[in-house]
C-alpha positions as CSV (number, residue, x, y, z in Angstrom):
1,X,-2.0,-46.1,-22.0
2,X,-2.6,-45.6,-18.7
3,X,1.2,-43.7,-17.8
4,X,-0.2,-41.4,-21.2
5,X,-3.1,-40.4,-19.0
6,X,-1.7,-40.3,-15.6
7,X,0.9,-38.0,-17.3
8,X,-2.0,-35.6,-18.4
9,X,-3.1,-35.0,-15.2
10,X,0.3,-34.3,-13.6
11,X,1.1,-32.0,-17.0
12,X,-2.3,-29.7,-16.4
13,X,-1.6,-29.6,-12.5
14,X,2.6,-28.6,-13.4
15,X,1.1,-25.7,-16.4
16,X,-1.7,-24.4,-13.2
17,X,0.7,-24.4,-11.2
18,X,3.6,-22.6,-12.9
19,X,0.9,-20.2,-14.2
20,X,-1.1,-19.2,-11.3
21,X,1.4,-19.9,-8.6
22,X,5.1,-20.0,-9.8
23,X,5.5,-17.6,-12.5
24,X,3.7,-14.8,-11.0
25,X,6.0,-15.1,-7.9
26,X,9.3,-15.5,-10.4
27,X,8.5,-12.5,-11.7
28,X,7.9,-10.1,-8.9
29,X,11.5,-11.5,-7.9
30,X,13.0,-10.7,-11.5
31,X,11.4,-7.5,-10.9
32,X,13.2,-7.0,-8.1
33,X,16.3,-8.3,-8.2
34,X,16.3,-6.0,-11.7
35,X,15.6,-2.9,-9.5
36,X,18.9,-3.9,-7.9
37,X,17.1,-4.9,-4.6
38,X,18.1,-8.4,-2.5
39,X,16.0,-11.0,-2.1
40,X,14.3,-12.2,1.4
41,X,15.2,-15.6,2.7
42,X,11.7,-16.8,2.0
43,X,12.0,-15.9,-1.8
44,X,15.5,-17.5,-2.1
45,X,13.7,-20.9,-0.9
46,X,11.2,-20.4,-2.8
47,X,13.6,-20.0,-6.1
48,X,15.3,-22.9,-5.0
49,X,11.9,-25.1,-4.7
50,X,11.3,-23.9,-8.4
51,X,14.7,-25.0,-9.4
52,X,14.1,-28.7,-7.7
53,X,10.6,-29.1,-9.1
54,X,12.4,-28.4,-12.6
55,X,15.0,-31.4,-12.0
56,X,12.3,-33.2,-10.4
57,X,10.3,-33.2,-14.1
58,X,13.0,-34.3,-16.0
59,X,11.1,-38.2,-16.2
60,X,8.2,-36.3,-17.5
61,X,9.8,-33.8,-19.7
62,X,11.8,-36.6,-21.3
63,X,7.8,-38.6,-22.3
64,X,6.6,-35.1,-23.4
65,X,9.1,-33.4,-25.4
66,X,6.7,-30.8,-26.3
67,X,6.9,-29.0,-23.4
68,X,10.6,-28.9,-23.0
69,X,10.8,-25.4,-24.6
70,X,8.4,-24.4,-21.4
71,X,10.6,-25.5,-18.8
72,X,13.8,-24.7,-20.4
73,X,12.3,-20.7,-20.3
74,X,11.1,-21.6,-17.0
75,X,14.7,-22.6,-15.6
76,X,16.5,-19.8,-17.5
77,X,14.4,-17.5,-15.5
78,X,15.0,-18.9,-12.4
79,X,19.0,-19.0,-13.3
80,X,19.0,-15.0,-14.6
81,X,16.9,-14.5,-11.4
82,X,19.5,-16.4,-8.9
83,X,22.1,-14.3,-11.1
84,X,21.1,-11.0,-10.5
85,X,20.3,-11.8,-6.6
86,X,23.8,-12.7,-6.4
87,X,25.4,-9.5,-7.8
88,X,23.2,-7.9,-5.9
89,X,24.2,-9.1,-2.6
90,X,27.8,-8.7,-3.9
């Protein structure tokens, strides 16, 4: 019972986190990258710290299937995002 709770706590922090912190700053990048501009050193780093923290949730994601849906939109952002920065930079 415990693991159930301790895993509510570490669910709400991931959802404020991705909505007040992560997503916000994934979409300014889409928004550039989709305007055909590069991306700064800092905001590769920081798409590749989102791409970690998604691996890193697998344990989690695997006891909460419910929000699998979530973090497979979340990485298929990052993974268009990385895209486009790419073939811009090409």
């Amino acid at each position: 019972m415990s693991n159930n709770v301790d895993d509510a706590g570490v669910l709400q922090a991931l959802l404020e986190r991705l909505s007040e912190q992560r997503l916000p700053r994934l979409l300014e990048m889409k928004a550039k990258v989709d305007r055909g501009e590069k991306l700064e050193n800092f905001e590769v780093a920081s798409l590749a710290d989102a791409l970690e923290a998604a691996r890193a949730i697998n344990p989690l994601l695997d006891r909460h299937p419910q929000y699998q849906p979530l973090a497979v939109k979340a990485l298929n952002l990052c993974t268009e995002i990385a895209s486009k920065a790419a073939a811009n930079e090409a």
